[in-house]
C-alpha positions as CSV (number, residue, x, y, z in Angstrom):
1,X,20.2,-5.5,-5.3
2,X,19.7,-3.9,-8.8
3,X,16.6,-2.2,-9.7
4,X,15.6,-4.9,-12.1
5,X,14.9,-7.2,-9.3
6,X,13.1,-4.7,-7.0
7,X,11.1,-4.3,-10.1
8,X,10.6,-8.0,-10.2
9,X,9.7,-8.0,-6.4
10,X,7.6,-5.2,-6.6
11,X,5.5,-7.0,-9.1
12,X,5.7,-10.3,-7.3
13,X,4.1,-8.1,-4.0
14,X,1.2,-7.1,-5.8
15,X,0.3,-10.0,-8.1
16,X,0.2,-11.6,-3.8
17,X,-1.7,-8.7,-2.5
18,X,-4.3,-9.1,-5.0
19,X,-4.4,-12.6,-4.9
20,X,-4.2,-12.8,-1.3
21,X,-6.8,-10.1,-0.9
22,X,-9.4,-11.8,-3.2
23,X,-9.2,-14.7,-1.0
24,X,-10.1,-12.7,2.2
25,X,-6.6,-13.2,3.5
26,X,-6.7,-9.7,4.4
27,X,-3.8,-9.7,6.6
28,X,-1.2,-11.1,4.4
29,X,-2.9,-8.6,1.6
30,X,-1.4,-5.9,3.6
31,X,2.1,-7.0,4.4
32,X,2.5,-7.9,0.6
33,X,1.3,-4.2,-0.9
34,X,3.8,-2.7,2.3
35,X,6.4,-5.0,0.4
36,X,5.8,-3.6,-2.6
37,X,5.7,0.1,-0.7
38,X,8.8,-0.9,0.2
39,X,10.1,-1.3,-3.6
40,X,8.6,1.6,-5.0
41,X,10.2,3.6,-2.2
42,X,13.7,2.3,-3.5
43,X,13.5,3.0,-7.1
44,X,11.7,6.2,-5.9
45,X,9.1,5.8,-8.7
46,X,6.1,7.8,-8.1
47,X,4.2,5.7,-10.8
48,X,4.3,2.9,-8.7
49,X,3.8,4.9,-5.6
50,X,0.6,6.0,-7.1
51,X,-0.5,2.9,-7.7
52,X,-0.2,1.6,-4.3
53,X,-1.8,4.4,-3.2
54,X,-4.9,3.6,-5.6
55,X,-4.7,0.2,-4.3
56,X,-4.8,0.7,-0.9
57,X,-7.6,3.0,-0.8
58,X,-9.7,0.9,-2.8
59,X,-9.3,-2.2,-0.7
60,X,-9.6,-0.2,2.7
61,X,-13.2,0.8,1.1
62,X,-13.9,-2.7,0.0
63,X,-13.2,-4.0,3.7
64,X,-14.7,-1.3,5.2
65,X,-18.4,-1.4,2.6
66,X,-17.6,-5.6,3.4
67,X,-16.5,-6.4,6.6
68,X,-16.2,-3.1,8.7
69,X,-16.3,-5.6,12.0
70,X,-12.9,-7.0,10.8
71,X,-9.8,-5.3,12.8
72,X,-8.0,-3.4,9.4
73,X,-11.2,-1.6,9.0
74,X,-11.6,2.1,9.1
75,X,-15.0,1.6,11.5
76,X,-12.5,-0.8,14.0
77,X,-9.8,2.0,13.9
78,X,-11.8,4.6,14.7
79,X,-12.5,2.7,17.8
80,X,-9.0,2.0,18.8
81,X,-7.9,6.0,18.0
82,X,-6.2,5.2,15.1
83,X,-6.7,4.5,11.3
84,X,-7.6,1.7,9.1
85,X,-4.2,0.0,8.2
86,X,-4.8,0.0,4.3
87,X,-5.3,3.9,4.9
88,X,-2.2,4.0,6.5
89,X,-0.9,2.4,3.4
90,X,-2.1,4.7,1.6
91,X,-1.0,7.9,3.4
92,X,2.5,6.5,3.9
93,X,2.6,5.6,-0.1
94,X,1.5,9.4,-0.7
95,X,3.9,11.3,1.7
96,X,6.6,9.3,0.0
97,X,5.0,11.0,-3.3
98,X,5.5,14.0,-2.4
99,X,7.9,14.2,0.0
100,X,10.6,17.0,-1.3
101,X,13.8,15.2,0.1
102,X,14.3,13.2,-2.6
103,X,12.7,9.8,-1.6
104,X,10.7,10.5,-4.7
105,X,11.8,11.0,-8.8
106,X,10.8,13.5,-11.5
107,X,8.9,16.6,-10.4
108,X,8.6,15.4,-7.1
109,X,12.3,15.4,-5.9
């Protein structure tokens, strides 16, 4: 696939995750911005890694401030041992950052 189209996907992933997300479809929110994790990862663009990693944190705080009963929250996670799944987004998106095997362009590989 040429990095045109992951571009394209990329796009596609977030334009759902914020849609999706809006509409309290929180689930399908999160597989969408891992999709477009997924495409920043392959063009190894740390704008767009940064930008999931925004993203992520700011929904994880909107669930957690709106609904911190529902099972992606930080408050349910803690519970269970573990983290809030849109934190885990957001940690994955910025050890790809700055990860120092090359998963990641410009000053970061």
């Amino acid at each position: 696939m040429n990095e045109c189209r992951i571009r394209e996907i990329y796009q596609m992933s977030l334009d759902t995750n914020r849609a999706t997300f809006a509409e309290g479809e929180y689930d399908i929110a999160y597989h969408s911005l891992l999709v477009a994790l997924q495409c920043a990862q392959r063009l190894r663009d740390p704008d767009y890694l940064t930008e999931i990693t925004r993203l992520a944190e700011k929904e994880s705080r909107f669930i957690d401030d709106h609904h911190p009963e529902y099972a992606f929250s930080s408050k349910a996670a803690v519970r269970r041992g573990t983290l809030g799944l849109f934190q885990t987004a957001a940690l994955k998106a910025r050890a790809i950052l700055t990860t120092k095997n090359g998963n990641a362009r410009g000053r970061f590989a």
